[in-house]
C-alpha positions in Angstrom: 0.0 0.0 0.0 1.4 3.4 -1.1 1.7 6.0 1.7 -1.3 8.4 0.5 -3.6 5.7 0.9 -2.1 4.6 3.9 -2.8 7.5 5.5 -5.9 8.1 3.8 -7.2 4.9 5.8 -5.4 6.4 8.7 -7.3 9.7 8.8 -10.9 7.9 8.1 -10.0 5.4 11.0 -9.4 8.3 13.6 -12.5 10.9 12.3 -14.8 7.3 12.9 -12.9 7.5 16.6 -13.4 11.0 17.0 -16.9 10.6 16.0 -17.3 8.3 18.9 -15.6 10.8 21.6 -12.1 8.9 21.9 -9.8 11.8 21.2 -6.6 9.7 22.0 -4.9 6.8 20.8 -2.7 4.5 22.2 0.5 3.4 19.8 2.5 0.6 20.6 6.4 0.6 19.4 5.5 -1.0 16.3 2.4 1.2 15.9 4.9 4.1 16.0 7.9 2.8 13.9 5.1 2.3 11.1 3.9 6.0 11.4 7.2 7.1 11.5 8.0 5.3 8.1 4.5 7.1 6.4 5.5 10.3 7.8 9.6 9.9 6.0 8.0 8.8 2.7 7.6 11.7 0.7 3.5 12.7 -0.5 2.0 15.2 -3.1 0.9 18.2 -1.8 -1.9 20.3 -2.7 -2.8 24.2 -2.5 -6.0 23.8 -1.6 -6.0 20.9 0.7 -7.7 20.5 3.7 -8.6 17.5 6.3 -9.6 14.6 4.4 -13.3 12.4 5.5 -13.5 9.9 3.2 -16.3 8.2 5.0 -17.7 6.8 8.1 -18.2 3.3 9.1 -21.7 3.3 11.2 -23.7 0.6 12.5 -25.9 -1.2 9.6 -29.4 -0.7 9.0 -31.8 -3.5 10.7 -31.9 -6.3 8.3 -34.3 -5.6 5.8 -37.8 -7.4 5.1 -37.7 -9.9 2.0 -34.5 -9.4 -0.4 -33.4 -9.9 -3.8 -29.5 -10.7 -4.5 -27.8 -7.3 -5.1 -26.9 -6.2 -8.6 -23.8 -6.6 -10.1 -22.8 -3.9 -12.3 -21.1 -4.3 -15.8 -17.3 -4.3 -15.7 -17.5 -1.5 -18.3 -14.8 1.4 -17.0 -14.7 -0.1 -13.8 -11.5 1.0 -12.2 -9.4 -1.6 -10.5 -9.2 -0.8 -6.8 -6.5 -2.9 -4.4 -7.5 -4.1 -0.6 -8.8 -6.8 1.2 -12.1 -4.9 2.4 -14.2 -2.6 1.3 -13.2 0.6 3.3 -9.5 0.0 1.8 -10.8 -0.2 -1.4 -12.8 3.1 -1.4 -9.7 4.9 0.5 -7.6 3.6 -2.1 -10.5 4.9 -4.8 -10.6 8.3 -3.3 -6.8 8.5 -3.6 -7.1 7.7 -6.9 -9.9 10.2 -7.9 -7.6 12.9 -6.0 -4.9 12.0 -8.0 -6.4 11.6 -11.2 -5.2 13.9 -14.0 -8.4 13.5 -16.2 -10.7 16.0 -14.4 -7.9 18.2 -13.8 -7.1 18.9 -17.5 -10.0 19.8 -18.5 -9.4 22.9 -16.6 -12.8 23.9 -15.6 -13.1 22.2 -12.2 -11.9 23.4 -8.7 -9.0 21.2 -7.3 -10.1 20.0 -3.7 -12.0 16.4 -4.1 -15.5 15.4 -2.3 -15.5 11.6 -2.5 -18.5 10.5 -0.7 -19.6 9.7 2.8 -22.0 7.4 5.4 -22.1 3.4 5.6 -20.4 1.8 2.5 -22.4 -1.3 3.2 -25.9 0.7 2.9 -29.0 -0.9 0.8 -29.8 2.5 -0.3 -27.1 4.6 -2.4 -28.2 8.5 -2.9 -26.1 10.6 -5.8 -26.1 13.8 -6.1 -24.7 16.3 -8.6 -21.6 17.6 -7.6 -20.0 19.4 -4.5 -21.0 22.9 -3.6 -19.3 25.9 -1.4 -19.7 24.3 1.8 -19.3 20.6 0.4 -16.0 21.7 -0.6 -15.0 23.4 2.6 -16.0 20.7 4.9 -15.1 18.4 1.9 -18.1 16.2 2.4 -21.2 15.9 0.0 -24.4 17.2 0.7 -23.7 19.3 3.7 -24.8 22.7 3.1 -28.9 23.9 3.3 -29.7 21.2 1.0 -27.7 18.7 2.7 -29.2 19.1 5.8 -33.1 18.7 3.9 -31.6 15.5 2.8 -30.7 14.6 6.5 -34.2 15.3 7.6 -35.6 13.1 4.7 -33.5 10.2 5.5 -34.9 10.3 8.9 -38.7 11.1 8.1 -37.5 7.3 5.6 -36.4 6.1 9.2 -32.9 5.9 9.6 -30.0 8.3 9.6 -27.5 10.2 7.5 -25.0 7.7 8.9 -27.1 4.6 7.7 -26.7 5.6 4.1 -24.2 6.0 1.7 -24.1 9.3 -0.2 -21.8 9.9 -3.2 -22.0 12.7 -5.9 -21.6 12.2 -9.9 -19.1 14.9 -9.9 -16.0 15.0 -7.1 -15.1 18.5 -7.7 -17.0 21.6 -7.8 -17.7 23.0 -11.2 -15.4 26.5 -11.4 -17.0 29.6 -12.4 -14.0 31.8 -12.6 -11.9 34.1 -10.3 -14.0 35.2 -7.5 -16.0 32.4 -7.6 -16.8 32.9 -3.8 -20.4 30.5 -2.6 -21.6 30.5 -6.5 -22.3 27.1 -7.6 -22.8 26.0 -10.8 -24.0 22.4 -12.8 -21.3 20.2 -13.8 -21.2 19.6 -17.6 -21.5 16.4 -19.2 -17.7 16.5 -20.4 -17.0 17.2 -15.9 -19.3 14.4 -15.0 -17.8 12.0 -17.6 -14.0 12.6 -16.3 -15.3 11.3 -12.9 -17.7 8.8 -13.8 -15.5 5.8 -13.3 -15.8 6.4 -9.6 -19.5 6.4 -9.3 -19.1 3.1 -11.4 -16.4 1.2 -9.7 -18.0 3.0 -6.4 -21.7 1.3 -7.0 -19.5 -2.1 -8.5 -18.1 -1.7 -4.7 -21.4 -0.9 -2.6 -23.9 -2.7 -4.6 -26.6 -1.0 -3.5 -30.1 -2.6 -4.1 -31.6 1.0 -5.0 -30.0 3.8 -5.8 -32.0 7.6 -5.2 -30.3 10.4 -7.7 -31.8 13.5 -6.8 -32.2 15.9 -9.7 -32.1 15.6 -13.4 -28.2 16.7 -13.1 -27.5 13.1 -11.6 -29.2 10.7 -13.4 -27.9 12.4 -16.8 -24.8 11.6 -15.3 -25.6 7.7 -14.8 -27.2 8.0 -18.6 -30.8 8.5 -17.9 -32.0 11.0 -20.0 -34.9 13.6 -19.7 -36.7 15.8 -17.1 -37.5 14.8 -13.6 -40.9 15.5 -13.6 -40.8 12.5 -16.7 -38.7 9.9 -14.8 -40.2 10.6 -11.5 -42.2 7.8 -9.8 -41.4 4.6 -11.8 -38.1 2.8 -11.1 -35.1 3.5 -13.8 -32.2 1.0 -14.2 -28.2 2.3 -13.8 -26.3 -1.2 -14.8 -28.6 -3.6 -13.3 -29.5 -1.7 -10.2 -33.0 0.4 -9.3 -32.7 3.9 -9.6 -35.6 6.2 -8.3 -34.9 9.8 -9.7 -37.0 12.4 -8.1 -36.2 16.4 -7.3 -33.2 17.3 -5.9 -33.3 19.2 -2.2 -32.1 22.4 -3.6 -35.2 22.1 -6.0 -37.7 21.7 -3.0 -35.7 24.6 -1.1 -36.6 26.6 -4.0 -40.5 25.8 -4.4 -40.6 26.4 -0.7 -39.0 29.9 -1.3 -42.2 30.6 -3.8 -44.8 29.3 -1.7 -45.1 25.6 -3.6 -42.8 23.6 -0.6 -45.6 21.6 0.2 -46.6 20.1 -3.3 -43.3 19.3 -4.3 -42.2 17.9 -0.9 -45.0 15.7 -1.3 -43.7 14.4 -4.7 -40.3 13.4 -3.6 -41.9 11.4 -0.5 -43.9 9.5 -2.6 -40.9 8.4 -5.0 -39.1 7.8 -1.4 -42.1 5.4 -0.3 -41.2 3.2 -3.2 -37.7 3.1 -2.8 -39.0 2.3 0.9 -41.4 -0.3 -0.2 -38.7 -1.8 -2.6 -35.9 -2.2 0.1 -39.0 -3.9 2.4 -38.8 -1.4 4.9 -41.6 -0.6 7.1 -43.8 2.4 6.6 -46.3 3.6 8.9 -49.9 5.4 8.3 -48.5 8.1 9.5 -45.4 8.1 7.1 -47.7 7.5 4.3 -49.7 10.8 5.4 -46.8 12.8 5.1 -47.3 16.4 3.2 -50.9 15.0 2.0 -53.2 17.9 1.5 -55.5 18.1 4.7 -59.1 17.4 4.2 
C-alpha cells in the first residue's frame, strides 16, 4: 500500500474514533515505527487541501424485510481498486480520484476532491450532482442547506444520514472563474464524464439494491435522459441496479421559497415510499400521510 492511501485509511480510522468521543490513541512501538516510516516517505501536496473524510463506518441498517440478490454492475470502465475490504478499497479509490489527472485537465473544475460519505455497506445509495461551497469546505457531500433537507428526509424514511451512503456524480466543484466565492454551478457532461469511473467502480463496490439520484443533473450523469418530472415515480435502471430519480433538495428549497414547498415535498416522498417499499422497509400510516393535503 502506497503512503497516500495509507494515510488516507489512517485519517478515516481516527475521524470514525473521534466521531465516537475517543480523542486519544494509544501506539504501541511498532504502531509508532510504522507511522514514523508514512510520515519519511515523501506525499504530493496540494494548495488547496484540507482535512480529508472519506467516510464513516456506522452501525448497519436493521436487516431488511424480503430481499433480492444485489446487482452486479457491468465491468465497463470499472477501475481496478487494491485491498482486502471494502473501506480499503474506497480509500484507495478516493486516492485515486484525487490524483487523477483526467478532471484536472479539463481545466474547468476546482481542485479540492469530495469523495462521498455514510455506511459503505448501505442498501440505499443516494447521488447527487456535484459538491457545492460548503461541500468543498467541509469536503463532504451534501452538507450545506440542502444537505441538511436530505438529513431530515433520510430520517422522516427512518434511519440516519449515517445509515446511508451518499456519493455525488461529480467529485469536484464545477469552477466559475476568479471570484468564484459561494456561486455554484452544474457540472457539464464533459466534468461528470471525467469522474464517472468512480461512481461506477464506487456502485461495483457498494452494490446497493436501489440507488436515489436526486435531480435531473444526476441521473444524466448515470445516462438516464430527460426531465425529472418525466422519470419521477417509476423505477429506472443504472447497470442492473434500481434507480428512483426524483427532485433534488435544492429544487424543493426553491418551491418552498415561492410558496409551492408543500406540493413538491409531497412528490419526492412518494418516490421515497417506493424506494421504501422496494428495500421492504416498514412504513407507517403516518409516514404514508406525510405532506398530503389536509381534508
Amino acid at each position: 500500500m502506497s503512503a497516500k492511501a495509507a494515510l488516507t485509511l489512517l485519517r478515516a480510522n481516527l475521524d470514525q474514533l473521534r466521531s465516537s468521543g475517543r480523542t486519544r490513541v494509544a501506539l504501541n512501538e511498532h504502531g509508532r515505527e510504522a507511522l514514523r516510516h508514512l510520515v519519511r516517505e515523501p506525499l504530493t501536496s496540494r494548495a488547496n487541501a484540507g482535512p480529508k473524510r472519506v467516510f464513516e463506518q456506522p452501525a448497519p441498517l436493521p436487516p431488511p424485510g424480503p430481499t433480492t440478490p444485489a446487482p452486479v454492475v457491468a465491468s465497463q470502465d470499472l477501475i481496478e481498486v487494491p485491498g482486502s475490504s471494502l473501506e480499503e478499497q474506497l480509500a484507495h479509490l478516493a486516492a485515486m480520484a484525487e490524483d487523477d489527472p483526467k478532471p484536472r485537465a479539463l481545466g474547468t473544475l476546482r481542485s479540492t476532491m469530495v469523495f462521498a460519505v455514510g455506511n459503505p455497506r448501505s442498501e440505499v445509495m443516494f447521488i447527487g450532482e456535484a459538491p457545492g461551497a460548503e461541500e468543498e469546505r467541509q469536503r463532504e457531500p451534501f452538507v450545506g442547506p440542502a444537505g441538511q433537507l436530505l438529513t431530515k428526509i433520510i430520517a422522516a424514511m427512518g434511519a440516519k444520514r449515517e445509515d446511508v451512503y451518499i456519493s455525488n456524480i461529480c467529485k469536484f466543484r464545477p469552477s466559475t472563474g476568479e471570484g468564484q466565492g459561494s456561486g455554484n454551478r452544474q457540472p457539464t457532461k464533459d466534468e461528470m464524464n471525467a469522474c464517472l469511473p468512480y461512481i461506477r467502480t464506487e456502485i461495483s463496490l457498494i452494490r446497493p439494491r436501489v440507488i436515489v439520484a436526486l435531480g435531473a443533473t444526476a441521473s444524466t450523469g448515470l445516462g438516464i435522459e430527460g426531465p425529472v418530472g418525466r422519470l419521477r415515480g417509476k423505477f429506472q435502471a443504472f447497470d442492473g441496479v434500481p434507480v428512483m430519480i426524483t427532485y433534488h433538495p435544492s429544487y424543493l428549497l426553491r418551491q418552498e421559497a415561492e410558496g409551492r414547498g408543500n406540493e413538491a415535498k409531497r412528490a419526492v416522498w412518494e418516490d421515497l415510499l417506493k424506494v421504501m417499499e422496494q428495500l421492504g422497509w416498514p412504513i407507517s400510516e403516518k409516514q404514508r400521510g406525510y405532506f398530503k393535503p389536509k381534508a
